[in-house]
N, C-alpha and C positions, 0 to 999 in steps of 0.2 A: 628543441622539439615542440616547445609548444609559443606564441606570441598572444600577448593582450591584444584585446581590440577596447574600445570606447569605454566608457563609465560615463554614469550620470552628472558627475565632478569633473572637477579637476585634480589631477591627481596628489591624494593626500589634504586636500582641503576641506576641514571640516569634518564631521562623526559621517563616516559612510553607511550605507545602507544596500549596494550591489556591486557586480565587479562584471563584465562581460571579457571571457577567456575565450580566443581562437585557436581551435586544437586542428589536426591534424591528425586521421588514422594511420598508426601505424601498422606496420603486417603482422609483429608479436602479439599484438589484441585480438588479430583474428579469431577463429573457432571452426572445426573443421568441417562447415558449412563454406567459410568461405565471408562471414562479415562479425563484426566488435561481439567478442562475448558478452554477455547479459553482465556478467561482475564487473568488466570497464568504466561500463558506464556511473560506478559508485566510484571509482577513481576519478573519473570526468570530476563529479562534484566536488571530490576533494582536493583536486587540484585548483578548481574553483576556488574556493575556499580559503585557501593557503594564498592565492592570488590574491584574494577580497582584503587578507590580514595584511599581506605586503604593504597595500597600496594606501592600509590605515598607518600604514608608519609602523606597525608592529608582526612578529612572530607568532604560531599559536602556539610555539613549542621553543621556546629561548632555552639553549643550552642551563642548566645549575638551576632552575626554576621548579621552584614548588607546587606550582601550579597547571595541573593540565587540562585537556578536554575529552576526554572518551565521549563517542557514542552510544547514544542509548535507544535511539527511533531511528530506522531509516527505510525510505520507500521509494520504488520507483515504479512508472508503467511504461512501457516500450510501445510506441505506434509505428516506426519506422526502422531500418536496420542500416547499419553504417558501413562501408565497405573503406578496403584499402583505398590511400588516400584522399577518401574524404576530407574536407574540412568543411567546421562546423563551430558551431558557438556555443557556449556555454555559459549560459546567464543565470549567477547568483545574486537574491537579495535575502536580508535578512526581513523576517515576515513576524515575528514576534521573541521581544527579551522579557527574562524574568530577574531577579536577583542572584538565580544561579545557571539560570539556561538561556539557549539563545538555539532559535528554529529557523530553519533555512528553506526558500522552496527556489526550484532551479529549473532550467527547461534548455533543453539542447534541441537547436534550430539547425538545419542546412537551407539558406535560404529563405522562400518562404514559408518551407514544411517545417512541422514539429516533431522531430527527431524522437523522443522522450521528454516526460515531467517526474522531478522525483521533489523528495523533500527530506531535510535529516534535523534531528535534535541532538545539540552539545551539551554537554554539564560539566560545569567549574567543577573540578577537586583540586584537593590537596594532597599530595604524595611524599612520604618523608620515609628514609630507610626503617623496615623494619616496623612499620604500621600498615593497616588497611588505608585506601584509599577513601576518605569522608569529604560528602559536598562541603562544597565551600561558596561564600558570596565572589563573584564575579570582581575581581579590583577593581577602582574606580578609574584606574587609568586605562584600564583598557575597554570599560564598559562605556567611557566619554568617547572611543574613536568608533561608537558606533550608532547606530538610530534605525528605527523600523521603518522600511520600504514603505510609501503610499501607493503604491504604483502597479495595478495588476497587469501585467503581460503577459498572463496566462490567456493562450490561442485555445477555442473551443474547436474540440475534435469532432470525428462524424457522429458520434451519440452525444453532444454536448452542445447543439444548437445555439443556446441560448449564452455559452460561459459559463454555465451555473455549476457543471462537478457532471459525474456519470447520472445517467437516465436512471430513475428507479427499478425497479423490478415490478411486475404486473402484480398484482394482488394474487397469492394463494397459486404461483405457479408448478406448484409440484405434481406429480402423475402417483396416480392412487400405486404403492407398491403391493406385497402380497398381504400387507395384515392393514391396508389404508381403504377401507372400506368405501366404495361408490356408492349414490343412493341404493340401498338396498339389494344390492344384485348379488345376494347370498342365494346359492343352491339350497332348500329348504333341507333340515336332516330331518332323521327318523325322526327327533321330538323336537321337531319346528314346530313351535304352536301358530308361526303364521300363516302355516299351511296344511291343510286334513288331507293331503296326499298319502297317507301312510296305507300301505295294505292292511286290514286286521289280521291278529296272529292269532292263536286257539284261545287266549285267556282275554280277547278284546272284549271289553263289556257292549260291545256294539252289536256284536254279535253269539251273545251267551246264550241264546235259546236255542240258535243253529250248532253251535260247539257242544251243549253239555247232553251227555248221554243218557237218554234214557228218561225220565217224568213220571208227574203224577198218575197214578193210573197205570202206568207200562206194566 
């Protein structure tokens, strides 16, 4: 179902750093639109993945092992949609290791379009019957079969001119809503003091000599 294409190596030589996987849309992926449901494409990466370990000579998941990887981040953004039988690429590198993690950014091409860009975080635990799962440092054998990508192949989209990541957002784009008051474009009320629109009402001192009945003299 699915075939390698290229690496940066040769294979198995050396601590890796990406893995390029040629996939194939199947019609089970589809979505009843009619092209790859949005959750595939994290399958995409992880079968990326699983490929990248291969080709280190190693497993992410060896049967009897105490050792695993659960995710803990994962992201994707979708610019293009895949349909039956596509095929397409799936290029993973590893883009930064810690002592117990290890981050991945990937990007699935058809040609020369950018299908998708996602990115996922792993973290070493330890698993043993009858315990919670607690991080663990990454073993040395298996953090020697790998190395952080230099290599950006990350293709700038149509808001992304430059390479640089998405366009900012304009300064203060929001629309005044019911309680987001515009310069001043309040209806004055009865005791708006920034407005003497008010009618006087019988006890108005404005008009106490026309209101009160009656006087000196009367």
């Amino acid at each position: 179902m699915t075939a390698s294409g290229p690496t940066g190596q040769g294979a198995g030589e050396g601590p890796q750093s990406e893995y390029i996987l040629r996939r194939r849309v199947q019609f089970y992926e589809l979505d009843s639109a009619g092209i790859v449901h949005f959750s595939t494409y994290l399958r995409y990466l992880e079968e990326a993945e699983h490929a990248l370990w291969r080709h280190a000579g190693l497993s992410i998941a060896p049967p009897g092992s105490e050792i695993g990887f659960p995710r803990v981040s994962v992201a994707c953004d979708y610019q293009k949609p895949l349909h039956f039988e596509d095929e397409f690429d799936v290029r993973i590198r590893v883009v930064a290791m810690t002592d117990k993690s290890m981050r991945y950014a990937c990007t699935l091409t058809m040609g020369d379009a950018t299908i998708a860009t996602a990115s996922m975080t792993i973290v070493c635990v330890r698993k043993r019957p009858g315990e919670r799962m607690r991080a663990a440092s990454i073993p040395a054998e298996i953090a020697a079969r790998f190395t952080v990508s230099t290599d950006d192949f990350r293709r700038p989209g149509p808001a992304d001119p430059a390479g640089a990541g998405p366009v900012d957002p304009p300064t203060d784009v929001r629309r005044p809503g019911p309680v987001d008051p515009a310069p001043d474009s309040r209806r004055p009320g009865p005791m708006d003091p920034a407005s003497d629109s008010r009618r006087p009402g019988p006890m108005d001192p404005a008009t106490m000599e026309a209101t009160t009945p009656g006087g000196n003299g009367a």
